[in-house]
Backbone as JSON Lines, residues from 0, in Angstrom:
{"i":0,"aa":"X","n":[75.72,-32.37,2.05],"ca":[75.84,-31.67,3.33],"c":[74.68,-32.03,4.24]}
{"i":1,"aa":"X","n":[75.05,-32.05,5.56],"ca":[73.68,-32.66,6.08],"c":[72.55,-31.35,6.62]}
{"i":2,"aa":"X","n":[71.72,-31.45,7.13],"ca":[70.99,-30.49,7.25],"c":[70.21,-30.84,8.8]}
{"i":3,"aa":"X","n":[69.85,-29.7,9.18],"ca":[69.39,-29.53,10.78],"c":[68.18,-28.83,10.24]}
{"i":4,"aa":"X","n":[67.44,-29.22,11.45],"ca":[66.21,-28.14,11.24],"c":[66.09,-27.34,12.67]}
{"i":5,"aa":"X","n":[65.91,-26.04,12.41],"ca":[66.79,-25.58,14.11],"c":[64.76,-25.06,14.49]}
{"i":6,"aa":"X","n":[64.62,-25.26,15.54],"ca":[63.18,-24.69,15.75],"c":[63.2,-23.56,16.87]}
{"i":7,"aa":"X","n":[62.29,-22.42,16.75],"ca":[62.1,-21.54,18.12],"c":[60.43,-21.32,18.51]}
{"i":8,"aa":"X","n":[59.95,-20.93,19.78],"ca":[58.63,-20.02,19.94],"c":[58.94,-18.83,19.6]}
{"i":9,"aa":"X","n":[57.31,-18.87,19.72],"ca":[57.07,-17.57,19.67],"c":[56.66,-16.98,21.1]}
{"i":10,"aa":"X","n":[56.96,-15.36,21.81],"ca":[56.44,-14.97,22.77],"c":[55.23,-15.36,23.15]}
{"i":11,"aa":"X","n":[55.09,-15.66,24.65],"ca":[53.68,-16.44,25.41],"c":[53.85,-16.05,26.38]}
{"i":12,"aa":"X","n":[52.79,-15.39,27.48],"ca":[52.13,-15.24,28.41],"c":[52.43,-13.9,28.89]}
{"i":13,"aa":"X","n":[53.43,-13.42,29.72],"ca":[53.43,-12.09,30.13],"c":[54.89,-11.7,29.23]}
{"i":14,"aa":"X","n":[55.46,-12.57,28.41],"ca":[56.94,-12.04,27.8],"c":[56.62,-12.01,26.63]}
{"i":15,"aa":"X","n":[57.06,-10.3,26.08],"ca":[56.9,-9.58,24.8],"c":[57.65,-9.9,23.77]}
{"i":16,"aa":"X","n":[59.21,-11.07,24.28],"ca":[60.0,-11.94,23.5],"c":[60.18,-13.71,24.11]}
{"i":17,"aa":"X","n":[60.62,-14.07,23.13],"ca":[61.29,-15.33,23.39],"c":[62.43,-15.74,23.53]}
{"i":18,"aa":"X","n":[63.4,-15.98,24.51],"ca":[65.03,-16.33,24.3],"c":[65.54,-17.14,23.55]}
{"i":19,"aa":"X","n":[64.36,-18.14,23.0],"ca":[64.45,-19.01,21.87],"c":[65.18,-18.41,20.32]}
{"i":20,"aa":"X","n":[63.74,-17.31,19.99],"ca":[64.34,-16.77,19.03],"c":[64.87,-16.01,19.05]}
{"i":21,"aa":"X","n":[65.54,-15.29,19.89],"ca":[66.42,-13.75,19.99],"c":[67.46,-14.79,19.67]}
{"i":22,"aa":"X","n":[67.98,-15.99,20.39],"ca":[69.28,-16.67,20.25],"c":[69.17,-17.06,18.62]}
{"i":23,"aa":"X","n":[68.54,-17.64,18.11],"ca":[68.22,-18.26,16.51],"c":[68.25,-17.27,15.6]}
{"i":24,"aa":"X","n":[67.94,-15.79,15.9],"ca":[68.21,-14.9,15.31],"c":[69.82,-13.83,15.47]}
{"i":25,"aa":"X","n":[70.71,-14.42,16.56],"ca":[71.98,-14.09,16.41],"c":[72.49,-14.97,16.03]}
{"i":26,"aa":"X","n":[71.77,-16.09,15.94],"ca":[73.11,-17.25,14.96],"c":[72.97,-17.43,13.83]}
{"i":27,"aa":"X","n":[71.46,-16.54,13.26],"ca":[71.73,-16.56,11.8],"c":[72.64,-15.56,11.5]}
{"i":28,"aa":"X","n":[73.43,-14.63,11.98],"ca":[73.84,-13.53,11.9],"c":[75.06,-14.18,11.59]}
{"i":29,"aa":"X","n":[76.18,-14.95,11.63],"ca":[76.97,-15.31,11.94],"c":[76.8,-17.23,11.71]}
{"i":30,"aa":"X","n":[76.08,-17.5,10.35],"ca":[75.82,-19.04,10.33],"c":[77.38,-19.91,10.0]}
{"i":31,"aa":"X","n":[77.59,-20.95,10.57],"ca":[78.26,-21.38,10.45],"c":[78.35,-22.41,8.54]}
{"i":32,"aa":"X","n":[79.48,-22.54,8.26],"ca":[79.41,-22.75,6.63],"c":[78.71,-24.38,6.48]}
{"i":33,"aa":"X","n":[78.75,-25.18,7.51],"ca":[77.72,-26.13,7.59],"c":[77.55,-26.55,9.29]}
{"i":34,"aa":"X","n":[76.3,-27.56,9.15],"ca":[75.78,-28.2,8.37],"c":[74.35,-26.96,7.72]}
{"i":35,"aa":"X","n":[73.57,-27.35,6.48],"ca":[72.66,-26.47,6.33],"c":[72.03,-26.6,7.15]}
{"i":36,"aa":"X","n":[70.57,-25.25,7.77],"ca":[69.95,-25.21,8.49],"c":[68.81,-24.63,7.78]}
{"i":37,"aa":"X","n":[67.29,-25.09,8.32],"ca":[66.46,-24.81,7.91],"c":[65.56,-24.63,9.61]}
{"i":38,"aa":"X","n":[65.2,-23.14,9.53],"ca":[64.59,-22.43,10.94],"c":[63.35,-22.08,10.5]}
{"i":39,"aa":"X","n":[63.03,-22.42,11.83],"ca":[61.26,-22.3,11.97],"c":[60.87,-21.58,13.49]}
{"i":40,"aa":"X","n":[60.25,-20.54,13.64],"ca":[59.39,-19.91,14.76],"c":[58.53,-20.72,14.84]}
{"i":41,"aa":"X","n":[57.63,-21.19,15.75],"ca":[56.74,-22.07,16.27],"c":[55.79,-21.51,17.23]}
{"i":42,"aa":"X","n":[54.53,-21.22,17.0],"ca":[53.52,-20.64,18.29],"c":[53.13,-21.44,19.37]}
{"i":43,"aa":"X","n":[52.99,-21.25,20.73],"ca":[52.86,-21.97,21.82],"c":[51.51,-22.45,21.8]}
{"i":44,"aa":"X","n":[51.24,-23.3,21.03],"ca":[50.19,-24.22,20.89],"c":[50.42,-25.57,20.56]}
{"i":45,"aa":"X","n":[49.64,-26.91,21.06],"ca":[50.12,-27.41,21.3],"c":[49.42,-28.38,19.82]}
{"i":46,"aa":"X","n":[48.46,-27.97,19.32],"ca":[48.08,-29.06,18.24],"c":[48.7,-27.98,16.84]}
{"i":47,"aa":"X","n":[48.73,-26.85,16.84],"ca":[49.37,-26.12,15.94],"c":[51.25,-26.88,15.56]}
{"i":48,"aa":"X","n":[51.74,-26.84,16.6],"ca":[52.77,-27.44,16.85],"c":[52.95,-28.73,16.04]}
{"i":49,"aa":"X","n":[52.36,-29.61,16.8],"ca":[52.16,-30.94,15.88],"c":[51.71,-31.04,14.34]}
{"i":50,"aa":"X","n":[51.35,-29.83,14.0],"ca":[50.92,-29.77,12.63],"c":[51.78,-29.01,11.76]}
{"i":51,"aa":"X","n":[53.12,-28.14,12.68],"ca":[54.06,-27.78,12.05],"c":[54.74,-28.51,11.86]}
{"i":52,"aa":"X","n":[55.27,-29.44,13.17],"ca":[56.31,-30.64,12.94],"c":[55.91,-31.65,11.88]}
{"i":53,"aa":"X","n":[54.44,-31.89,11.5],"ca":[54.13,-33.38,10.74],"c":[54.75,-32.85,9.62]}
{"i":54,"aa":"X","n":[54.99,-31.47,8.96],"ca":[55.15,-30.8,7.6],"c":[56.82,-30.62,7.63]}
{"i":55,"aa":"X","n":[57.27,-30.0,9.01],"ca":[58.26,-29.36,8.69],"c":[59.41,-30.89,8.54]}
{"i":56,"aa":"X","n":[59.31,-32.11,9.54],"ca":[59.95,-32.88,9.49],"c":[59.66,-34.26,8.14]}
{"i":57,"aa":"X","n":[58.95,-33.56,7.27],"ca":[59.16,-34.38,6.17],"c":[60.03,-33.83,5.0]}
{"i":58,"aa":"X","n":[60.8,-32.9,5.28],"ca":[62.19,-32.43,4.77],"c":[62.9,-33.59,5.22]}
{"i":59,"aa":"X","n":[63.05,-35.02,6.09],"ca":[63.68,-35.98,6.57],"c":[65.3,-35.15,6.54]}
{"i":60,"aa":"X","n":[65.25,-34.03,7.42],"ca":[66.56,-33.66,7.93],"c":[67.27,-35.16,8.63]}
{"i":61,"aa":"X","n":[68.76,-34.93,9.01],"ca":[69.65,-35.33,9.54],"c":[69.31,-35.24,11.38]}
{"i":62,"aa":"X","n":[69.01,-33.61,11.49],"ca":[69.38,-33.37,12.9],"c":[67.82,-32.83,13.19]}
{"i":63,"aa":"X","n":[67.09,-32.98,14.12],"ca":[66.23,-31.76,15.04],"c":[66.71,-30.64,16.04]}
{"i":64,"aa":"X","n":[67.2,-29.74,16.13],"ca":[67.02,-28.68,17.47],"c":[66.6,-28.21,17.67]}
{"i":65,"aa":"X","n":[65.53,-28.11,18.83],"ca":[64.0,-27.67,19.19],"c":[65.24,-26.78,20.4]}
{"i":66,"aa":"X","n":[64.85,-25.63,20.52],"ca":[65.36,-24.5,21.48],"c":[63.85,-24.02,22.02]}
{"i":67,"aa":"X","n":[63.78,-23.68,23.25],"ca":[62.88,-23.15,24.31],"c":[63.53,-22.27,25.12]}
{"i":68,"aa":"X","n":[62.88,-21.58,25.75],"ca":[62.9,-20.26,26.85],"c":[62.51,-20.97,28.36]}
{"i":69,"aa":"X","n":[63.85,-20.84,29.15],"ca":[63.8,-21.44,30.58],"c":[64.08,-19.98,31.37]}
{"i":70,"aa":"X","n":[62.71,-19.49,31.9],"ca":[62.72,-18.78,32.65],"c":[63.24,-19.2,34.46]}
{"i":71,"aa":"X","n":[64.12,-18.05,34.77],"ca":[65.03,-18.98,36.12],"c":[66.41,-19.47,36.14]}
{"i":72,"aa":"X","n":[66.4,-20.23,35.14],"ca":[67.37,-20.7,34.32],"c":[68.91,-19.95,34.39]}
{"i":73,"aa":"X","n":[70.51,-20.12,34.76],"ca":[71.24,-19.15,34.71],"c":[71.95,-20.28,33.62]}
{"i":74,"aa":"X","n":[71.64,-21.33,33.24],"ca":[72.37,-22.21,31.93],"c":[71.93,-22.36,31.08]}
{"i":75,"aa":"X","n":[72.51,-23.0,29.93],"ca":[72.02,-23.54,29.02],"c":[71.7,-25.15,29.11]}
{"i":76,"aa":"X","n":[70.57,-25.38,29.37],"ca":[70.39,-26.76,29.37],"c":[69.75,-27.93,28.19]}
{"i":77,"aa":"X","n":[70.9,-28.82,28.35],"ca":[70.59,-29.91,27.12],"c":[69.54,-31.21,27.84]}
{"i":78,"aa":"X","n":[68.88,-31.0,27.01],"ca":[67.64,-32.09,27.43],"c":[67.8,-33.5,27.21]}
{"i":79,"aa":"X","n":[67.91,-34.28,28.08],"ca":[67.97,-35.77,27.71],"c":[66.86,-36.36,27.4]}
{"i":80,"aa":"X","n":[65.66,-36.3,27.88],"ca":[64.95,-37.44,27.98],"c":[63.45,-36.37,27.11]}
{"i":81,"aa":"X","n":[62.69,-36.82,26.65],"ca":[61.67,-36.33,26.53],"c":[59.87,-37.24,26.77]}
{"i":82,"aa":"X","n":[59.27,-36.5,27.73],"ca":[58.0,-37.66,28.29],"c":[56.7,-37.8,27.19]}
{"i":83,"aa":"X","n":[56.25,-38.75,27.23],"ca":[54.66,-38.67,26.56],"c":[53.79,-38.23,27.72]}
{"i":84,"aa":"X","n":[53.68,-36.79,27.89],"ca":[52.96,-36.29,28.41],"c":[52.75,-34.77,28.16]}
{"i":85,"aa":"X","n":[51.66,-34.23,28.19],"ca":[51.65,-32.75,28.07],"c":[50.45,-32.1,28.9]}
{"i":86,"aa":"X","n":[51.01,-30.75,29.46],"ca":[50.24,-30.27,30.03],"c":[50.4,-29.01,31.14]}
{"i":87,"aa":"X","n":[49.55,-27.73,31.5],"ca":[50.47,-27.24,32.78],"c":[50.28,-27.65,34.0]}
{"i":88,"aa":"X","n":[50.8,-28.31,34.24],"ca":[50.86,-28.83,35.75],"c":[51.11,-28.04,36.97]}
{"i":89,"aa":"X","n":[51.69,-26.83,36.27],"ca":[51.64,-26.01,37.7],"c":[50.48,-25.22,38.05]}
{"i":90,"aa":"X","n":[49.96,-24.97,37.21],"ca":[48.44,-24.95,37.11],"c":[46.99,-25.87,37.21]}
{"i":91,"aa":"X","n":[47.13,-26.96,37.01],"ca":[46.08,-28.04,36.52],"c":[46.89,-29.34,36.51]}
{"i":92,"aa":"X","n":[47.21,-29.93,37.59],"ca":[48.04,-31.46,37.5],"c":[46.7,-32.21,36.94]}
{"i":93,"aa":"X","n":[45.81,-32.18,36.69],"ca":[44.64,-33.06,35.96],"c":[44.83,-33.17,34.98]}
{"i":94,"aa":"X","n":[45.36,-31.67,34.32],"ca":[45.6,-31.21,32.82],"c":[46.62,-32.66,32.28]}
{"i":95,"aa":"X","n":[47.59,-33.19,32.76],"ca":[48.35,-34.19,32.15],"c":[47.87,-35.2,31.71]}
{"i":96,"aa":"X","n":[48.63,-35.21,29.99],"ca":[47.57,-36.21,29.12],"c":[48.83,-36.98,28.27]}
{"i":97,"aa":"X","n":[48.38,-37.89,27.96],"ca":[49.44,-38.2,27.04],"c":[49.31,-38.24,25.64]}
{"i":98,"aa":"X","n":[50.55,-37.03,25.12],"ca":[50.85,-37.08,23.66],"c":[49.91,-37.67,22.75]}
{"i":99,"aa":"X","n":[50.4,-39.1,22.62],"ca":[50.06,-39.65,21.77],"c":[49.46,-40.96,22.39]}
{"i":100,"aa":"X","n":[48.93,-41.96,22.01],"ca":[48.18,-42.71,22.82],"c":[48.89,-44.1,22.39]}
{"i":101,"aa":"X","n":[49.56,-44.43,20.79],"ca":[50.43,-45.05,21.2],"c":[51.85,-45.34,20.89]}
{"i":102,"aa":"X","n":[52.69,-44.17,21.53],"ca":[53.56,-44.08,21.9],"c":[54.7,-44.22,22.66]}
{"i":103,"aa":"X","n":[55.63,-44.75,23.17],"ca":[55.91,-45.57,24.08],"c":[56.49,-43.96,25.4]}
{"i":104,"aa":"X","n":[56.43,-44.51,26.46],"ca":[56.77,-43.48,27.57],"c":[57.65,-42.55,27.35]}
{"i":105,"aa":"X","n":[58.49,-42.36,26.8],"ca":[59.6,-41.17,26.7],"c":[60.38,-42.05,25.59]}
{"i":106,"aa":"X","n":[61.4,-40.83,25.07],"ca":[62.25,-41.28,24.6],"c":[63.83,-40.45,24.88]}
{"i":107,"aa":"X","n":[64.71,-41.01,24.74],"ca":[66.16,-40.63,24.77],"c":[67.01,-40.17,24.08]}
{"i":108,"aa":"X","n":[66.98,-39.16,23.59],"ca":[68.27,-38.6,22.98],"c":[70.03,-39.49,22.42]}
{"i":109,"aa":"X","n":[69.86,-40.01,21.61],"ca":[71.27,-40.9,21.33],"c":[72.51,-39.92,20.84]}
{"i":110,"aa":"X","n":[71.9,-38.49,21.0],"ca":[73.29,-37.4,20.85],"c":[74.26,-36.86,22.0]}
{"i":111,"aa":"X","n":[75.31,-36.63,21.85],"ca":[76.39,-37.04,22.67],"c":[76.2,-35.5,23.57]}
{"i":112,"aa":"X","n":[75.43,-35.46,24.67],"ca":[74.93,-34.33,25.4],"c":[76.25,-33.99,26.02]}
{"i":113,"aa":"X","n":[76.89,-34.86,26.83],"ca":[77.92,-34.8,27.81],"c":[78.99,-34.04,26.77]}
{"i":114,"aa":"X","n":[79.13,-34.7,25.64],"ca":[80.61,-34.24,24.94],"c":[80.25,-32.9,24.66]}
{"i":115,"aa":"X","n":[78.64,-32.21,24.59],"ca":[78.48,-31.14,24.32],"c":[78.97,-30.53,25.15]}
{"i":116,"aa":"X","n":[78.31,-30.69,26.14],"ca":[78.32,-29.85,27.54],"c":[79.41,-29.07,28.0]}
{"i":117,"aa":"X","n":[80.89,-30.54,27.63],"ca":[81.91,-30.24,27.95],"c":[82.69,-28.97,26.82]}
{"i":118,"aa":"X","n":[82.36,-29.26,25.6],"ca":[82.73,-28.34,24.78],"c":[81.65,-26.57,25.22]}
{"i":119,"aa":"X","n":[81.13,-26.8,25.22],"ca":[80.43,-25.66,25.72],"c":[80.87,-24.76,26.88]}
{"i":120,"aa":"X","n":[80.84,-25.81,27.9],"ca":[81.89,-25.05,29.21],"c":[83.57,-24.48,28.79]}
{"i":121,"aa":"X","n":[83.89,-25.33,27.78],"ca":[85.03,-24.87,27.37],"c":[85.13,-23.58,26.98]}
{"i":122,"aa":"X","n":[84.27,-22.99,26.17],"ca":[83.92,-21.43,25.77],"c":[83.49,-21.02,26.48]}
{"i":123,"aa":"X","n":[83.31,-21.18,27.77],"ca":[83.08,-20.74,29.06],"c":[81.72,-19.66,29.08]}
{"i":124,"aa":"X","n":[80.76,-20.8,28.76],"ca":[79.51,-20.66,28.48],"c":[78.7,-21.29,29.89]}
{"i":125,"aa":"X","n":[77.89,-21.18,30.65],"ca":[77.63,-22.22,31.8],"c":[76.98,-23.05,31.06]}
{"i":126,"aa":"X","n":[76.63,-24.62,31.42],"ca":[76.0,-25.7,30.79],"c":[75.72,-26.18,31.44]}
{"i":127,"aa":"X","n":[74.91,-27.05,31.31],"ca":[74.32,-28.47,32.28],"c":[73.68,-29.51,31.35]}
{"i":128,"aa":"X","n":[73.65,-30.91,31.54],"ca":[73.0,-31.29,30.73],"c":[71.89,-32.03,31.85]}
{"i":129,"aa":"X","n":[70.45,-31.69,31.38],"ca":[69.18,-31.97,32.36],"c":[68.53,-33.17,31.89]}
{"i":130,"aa":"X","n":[67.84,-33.98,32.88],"ca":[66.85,-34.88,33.02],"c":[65.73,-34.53,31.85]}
{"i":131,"aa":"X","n":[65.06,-33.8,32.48],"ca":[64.19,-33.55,31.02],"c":[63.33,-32.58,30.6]}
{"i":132,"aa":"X","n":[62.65,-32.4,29.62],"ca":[62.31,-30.88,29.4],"c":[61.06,-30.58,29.84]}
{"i":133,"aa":"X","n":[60.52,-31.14,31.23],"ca":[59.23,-30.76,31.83],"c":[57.7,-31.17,30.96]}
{"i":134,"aa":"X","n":[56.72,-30.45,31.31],"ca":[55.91,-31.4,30.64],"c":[54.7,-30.48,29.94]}
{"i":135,"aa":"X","n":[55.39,-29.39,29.52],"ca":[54.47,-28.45,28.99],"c":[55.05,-28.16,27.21]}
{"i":136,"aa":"X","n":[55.03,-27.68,26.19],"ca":[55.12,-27.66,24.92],"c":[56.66,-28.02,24.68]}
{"i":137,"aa":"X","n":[57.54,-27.57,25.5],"ca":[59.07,-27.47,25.13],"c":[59.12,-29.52,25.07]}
{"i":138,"aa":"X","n":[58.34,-29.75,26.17],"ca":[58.49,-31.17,26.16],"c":[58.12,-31.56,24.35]}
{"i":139,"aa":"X","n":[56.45,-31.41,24.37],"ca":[56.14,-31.85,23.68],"c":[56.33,-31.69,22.35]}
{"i":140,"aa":"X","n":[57.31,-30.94,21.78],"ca":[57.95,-30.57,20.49],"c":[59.0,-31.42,20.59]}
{"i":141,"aa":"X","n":[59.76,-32.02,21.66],"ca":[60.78,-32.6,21.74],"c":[60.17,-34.23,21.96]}
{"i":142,"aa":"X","n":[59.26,-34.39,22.17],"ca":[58.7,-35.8,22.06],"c":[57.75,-35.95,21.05]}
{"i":143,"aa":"X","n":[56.86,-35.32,20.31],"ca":[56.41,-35.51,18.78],"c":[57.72,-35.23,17.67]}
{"i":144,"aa":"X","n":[58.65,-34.62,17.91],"ca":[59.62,-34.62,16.83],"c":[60.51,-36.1,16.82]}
{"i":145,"aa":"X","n":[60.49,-36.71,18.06],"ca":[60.99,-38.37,17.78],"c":[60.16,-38.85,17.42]}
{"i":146,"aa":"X","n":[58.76,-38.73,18.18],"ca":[58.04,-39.8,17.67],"c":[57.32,-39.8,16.25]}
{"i":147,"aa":"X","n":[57.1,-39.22,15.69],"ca":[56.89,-38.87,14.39],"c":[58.28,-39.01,13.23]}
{"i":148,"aa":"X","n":[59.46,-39.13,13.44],"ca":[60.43,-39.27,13.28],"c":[60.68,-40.92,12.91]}
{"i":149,"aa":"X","n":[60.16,-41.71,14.24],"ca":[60.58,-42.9,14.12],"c":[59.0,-43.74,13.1]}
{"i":150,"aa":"X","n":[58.07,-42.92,13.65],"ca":[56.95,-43.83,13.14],"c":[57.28,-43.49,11.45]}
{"i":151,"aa":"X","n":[57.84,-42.58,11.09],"ca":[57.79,-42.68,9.63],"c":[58.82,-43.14,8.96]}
{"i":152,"aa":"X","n":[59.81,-43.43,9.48],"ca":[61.33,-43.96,9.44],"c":[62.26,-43.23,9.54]}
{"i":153,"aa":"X","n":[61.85,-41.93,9.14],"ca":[63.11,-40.83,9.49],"c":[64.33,-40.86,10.21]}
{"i":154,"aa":"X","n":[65.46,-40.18,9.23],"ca":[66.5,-40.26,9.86],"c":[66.8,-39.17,10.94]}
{"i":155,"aa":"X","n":[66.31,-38.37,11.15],"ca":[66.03,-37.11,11.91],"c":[66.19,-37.8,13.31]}
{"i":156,"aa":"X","n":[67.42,-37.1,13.87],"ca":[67.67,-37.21,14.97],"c":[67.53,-36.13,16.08]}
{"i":157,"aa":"X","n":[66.61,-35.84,17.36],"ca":[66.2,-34.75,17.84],"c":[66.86,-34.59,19.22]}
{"i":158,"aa":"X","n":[66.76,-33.7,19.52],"ca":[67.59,-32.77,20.76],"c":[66.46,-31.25,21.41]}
{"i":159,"aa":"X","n":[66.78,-31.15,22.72],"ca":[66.01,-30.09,22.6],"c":[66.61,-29.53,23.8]}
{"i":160,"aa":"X","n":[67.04,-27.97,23.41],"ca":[68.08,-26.92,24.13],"c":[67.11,-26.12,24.55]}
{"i":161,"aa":"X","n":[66.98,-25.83,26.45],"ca":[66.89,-24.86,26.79],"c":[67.94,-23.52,27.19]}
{"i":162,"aa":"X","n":[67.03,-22.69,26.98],"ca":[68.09,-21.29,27.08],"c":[67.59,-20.12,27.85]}
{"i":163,"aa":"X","n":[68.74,-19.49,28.9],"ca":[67.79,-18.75,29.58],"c":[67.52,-17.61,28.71]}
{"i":164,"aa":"X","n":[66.5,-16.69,29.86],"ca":[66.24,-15.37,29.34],"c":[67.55,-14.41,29.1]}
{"i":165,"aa":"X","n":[67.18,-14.03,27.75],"ca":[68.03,-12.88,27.48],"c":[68.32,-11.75,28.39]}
{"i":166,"aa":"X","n":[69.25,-10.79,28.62],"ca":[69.33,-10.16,29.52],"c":[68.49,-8.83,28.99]}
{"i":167,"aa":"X","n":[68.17,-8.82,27.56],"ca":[67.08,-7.64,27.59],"c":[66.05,-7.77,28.19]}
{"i":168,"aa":"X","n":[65.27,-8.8,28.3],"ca":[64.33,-9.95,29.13],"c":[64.52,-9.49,30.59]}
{"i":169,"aa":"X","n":[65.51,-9.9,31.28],"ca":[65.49,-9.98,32.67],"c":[64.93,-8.42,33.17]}
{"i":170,"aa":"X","n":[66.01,-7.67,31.91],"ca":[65.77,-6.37,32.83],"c":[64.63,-5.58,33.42]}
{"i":171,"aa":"X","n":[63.7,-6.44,32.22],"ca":[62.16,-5.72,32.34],"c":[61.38,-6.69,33.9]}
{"i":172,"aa":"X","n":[62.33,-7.8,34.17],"ca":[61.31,-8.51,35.19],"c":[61.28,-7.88,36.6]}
{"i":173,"aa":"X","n":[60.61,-8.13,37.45],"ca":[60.3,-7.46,38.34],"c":[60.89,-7.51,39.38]}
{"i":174,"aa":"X","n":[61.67,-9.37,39.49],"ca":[62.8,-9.66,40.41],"c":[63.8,-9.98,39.53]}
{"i":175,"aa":"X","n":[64.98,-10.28,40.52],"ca":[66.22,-10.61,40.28],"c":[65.98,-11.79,39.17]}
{"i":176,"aa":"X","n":[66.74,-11.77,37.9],"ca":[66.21,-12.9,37.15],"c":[67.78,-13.32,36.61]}
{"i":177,"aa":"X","n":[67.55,-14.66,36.5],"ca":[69.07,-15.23,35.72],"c":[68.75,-14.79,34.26]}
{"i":178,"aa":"X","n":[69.62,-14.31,33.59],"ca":[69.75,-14.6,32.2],"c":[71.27,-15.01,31.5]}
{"i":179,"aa":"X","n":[71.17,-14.68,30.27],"ca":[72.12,-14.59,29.44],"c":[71.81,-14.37,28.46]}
{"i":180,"aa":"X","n":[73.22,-13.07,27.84],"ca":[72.85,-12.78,26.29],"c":[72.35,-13.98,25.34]}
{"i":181,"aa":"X","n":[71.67,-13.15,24.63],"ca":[71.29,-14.28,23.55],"c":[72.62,-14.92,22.33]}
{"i":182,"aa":"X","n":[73.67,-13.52,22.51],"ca":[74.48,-13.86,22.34],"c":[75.54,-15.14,21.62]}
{"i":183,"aa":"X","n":[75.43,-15.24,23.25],"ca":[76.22,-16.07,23.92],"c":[75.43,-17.42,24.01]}
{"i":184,"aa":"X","n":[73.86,-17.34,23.72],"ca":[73.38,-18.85,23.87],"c":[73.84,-19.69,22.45]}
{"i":185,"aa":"X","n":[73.83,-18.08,21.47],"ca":[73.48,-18.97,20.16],"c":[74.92,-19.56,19.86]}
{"i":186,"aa":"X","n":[76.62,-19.05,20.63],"ca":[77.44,-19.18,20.18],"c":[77.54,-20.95,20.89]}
{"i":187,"aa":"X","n":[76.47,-21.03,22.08],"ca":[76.83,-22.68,22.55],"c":[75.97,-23.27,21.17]}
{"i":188,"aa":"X","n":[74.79,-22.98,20.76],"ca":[74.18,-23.61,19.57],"c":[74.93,-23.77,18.47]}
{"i":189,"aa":"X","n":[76.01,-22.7,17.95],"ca":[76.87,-22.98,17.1],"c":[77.87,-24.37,17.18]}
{"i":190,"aa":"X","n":[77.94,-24.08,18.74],"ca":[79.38,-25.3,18.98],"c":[78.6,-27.02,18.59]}
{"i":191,"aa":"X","n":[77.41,-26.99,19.22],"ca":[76.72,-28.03,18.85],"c":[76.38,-28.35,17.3]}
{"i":192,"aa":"X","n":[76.18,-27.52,16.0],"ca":[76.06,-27.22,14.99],"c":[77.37,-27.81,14.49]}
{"i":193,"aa":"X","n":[78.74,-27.5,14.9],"ca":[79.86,-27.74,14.07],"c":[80.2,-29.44,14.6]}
{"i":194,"aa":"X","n":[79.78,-29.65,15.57],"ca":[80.27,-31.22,16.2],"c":[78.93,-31.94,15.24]}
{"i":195,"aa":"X","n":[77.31,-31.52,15.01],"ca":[76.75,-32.52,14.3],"c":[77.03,-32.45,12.65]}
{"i":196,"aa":"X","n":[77.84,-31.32,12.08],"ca":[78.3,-31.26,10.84],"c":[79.14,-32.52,10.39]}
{"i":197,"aa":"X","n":[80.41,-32.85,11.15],"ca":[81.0,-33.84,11.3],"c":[80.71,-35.4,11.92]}
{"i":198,"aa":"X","n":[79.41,-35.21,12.35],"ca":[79.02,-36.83,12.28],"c":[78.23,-37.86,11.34]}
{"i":199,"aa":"X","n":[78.62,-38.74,11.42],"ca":[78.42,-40.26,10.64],"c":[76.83,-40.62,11.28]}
């Protein structure tokens, strides 16, 4: 059976949860009978991180799904591209550094985002599939999990799903905020789960 390794944060900065794991924790509720999954919470740090992934991805899973919290957000967005860069830039554009030093500029996702997307909208879930996952940790879990992946030969193939805020989330914010049940994110994570069960 093949196996995924599904990843979430942990709460950071002014939010007391994460939409990451509220969603990872309704889809264990309800796991689908494959492929296996092996889940990990992850703290918003950025060398902690890298020291979970060097451990957690020598299980040489099949699949990666790194899930993040897109505040704003009224979709679920599938990440194409991921940069060698990290940093907050909306804070400190100096702050941008790169990953790894030698690593090549980004890398691309070879999983079939579009066919997701479309299955996803089908359960009439909103979707989008995005450019890329910005350039602060969500990135960089999604660009050390390839690149560490390929430098060791791994078959581990990575992806990385943003999801908005839960609507327990929104309610506490101060403005109008997009969300969606967590629900409902984890049932698009499922759909993606049963399409990489069945691939070669």
């Amino acid at each position: 059976m093949r196996t995924v390794l599904v990843t979430a944060f942990e709460p950071y900065d002014r939010w007391t949860e994460n939409a990451s794991w509220l969603a990872l924790v309704e889809l264990t509720r309800n796991l689908p009978s494959a492929p296996k999954l092996v889940t990990r919470r992850y703290p918003v740090d950025f060398l902690q991180v890298r020291e979970r992934l060097e451990k957690d991805l020598g299980g040489d899973h099949d699949f990666a799904i790194h899930l993040g919290q897109a505040p704003g957000s009224s979709m679920v967005r599938l990440e194409s591209i991921a940069l060698n860069v990290g940093g907050t830039l909306q804070d400190n554009p100096d702050s941008l550094k790169p990953l790894t030093a030698d690593g090549p500029v980004a890398y691309r996702t070879r999983l079939p985002l579009a066919n997701w997307a479309d299955q996803i909208r089908s359960a009439g879930i909103p979707v989008q599939v995005s450019y890329h996952a910005g350039t602060y940790l969500c990135n960089a879990v999604y660009y050390l999990s390839s690149f560490l992946a390929q430098r060791r030969g791994l078959r581990t193939q990575s992806v990385f799903i943003h999801l908005p805020l839960d609507v327990a989330q929104a309610v506490r914010e101060p403005r109008d905020s997009a969300s969606l049940p967590a629900a409902v994110s984890a049932e698009a994570i499922r759909i993606v789960l049963r399409d990489l069960a069945t691939r070669t």
